[in-house]
C-alpha positions as CSV (number, residue, x, y, z in Angstrom):
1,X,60.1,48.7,138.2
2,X,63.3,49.5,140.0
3,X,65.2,52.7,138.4
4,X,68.4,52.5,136.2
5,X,71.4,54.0,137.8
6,X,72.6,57.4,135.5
7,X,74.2,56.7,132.8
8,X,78.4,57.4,132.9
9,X,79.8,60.0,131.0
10,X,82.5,59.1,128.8
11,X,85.9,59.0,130.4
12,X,87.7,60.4,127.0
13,X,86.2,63.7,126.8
14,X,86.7,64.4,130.9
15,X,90.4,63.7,130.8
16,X,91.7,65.1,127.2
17,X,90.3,68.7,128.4
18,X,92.5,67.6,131.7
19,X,95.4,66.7,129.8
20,X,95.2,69.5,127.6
21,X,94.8,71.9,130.6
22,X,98.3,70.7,132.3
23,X,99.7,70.5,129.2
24,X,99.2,74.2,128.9
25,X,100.4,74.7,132.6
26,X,104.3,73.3,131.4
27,X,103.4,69.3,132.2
28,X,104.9,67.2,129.8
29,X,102.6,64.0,128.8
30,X,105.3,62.2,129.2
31,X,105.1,63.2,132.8
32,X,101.5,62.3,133.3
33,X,100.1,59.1,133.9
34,X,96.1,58.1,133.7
35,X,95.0,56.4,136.6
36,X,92.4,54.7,135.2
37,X,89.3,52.4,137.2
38,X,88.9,49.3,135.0
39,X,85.3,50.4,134.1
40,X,86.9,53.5,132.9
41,X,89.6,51.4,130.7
42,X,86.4,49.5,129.1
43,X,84.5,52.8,128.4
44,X,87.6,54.6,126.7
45,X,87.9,51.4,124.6
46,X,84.7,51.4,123.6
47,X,84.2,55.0,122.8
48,X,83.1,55.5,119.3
49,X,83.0,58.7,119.7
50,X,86.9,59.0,120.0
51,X,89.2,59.0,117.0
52,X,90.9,55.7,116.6
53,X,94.7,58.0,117.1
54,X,93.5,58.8,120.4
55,X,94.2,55.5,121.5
56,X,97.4,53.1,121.1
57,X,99.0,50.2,122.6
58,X,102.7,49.3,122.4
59,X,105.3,47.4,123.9
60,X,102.5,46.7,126.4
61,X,101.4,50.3,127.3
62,X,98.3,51.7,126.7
63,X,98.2,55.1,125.7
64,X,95.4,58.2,125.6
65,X,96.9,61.4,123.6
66,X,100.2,60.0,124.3
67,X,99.5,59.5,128.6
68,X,100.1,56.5,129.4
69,X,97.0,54.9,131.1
70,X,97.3,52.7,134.1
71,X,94.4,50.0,134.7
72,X,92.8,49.8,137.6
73,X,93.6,49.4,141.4
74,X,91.9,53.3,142.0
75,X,88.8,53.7,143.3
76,X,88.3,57.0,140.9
77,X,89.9,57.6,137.9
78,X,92.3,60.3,137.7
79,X,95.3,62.0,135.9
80,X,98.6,61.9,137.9
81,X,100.3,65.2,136.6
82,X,103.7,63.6,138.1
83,X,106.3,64.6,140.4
């Protein structure tokens, strides 16, 4: 029986103590942009675990804590602090 790959954590949790932690360093969220790997997007979605104000969508623009999230084209999810 072949072996189940591990299990991913969930992306929410990684990147709000990331977000919070440049926030607290003087990076607006405004600034920052979540460079998210489409699996990612799909997990952060589906989180139940998050509060349903974590996430919005407007004017075409996904948001997480008010960064806005990018879909896919990265090979590794990450938060762009900006320039």
């Amino acid at each position: 029986m072949p072996s189940q790959p591990p299990r991913r954590k969930p992306p929410g949790p990684r990147f709000r103590t990331e977000i919070e932690a440049a926030e607290a360093e003087g990076v607006a969220r405004e600034n920052m942009v979540l460079r998210l790997t489409l699996a990612d997007v799909t997990q952060l979605k589906r989180d139940r675990e998050l509060p349903v104000t974590d996430i919005s969508f407007a004017d075409g623009v996904m948001r997480y804590l008010g960064v806005r999230v990018e879909q896919g084209g990265v090979a590794e999810s990450v938060l762009d602090r900006g320039a």
